[in-house]
N, C-alpha and C positions, 0 to 999 in steps of 0.2 A: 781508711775506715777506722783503726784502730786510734788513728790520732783523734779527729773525732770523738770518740767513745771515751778515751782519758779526757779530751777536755769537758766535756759534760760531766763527766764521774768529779772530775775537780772543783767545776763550778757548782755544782750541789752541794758539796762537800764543804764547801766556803760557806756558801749562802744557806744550809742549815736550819739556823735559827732564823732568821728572815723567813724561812720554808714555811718553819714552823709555826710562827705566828700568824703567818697567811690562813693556814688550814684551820687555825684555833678560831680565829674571825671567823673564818667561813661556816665554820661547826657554828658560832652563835647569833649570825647573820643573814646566810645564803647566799647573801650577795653583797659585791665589793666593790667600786669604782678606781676607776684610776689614780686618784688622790688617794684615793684609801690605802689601795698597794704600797702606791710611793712612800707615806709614813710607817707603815708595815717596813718596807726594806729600809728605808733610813732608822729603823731603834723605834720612832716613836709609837706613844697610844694611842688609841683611836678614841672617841668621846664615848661616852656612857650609851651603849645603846639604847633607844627607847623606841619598840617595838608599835608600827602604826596601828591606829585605832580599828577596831573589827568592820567592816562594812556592811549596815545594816541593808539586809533583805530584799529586793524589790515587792512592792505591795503591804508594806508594813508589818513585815514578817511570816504574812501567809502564806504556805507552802502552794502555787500556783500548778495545777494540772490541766496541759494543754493536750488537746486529741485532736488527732485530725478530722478532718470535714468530710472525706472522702475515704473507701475503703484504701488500703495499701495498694499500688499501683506499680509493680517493676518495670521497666522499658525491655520495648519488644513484648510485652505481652497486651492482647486484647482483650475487652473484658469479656466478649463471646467463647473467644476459645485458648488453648494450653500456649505453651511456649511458639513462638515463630520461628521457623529454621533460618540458619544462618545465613 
């Protein structure tokens, strides 16, 4: 288990700066793909990010308020009477 534990401790220790640029992307991305990493650990850039366009609204913007048809209805329950025993 110990060996284990040193090797990990080593290989972080190495890869560092690779670590570190991962986590810097992520801070201004969220998300990364596989190619992405792979330039990440090889040294290189990554292209300028350009953050996608906002997703307009369904209904052209108007805030849409849906109600149900029927009162609330929980299962197991009738509409005559209280909870059903189990």
């Amino acid at each position: 288990m110990q060996n284990g534990y040193e090797r990990a401790r080593k290989v972080i220790e190495e890869r560092s700066d690779a670590l570190e640029r991962i986590a810097l992307a992520l801070l201004e991305r969220e998300v990364l793909d596989g190619a992405e990493v792979r330039q990440l650990i090889d040294g290189q850039k990554l292209a300028a990010y350009q953050a996608p366009p906002p997703m307009p609204p369904p209904g052209g913007g108007e805030q849409q308020v849906i109600k149900p048809e029927s009162p609330l209805r929980l299962p197991g329950m009738l509409p005559e009477s209280g909870p059903q025993p189990a």
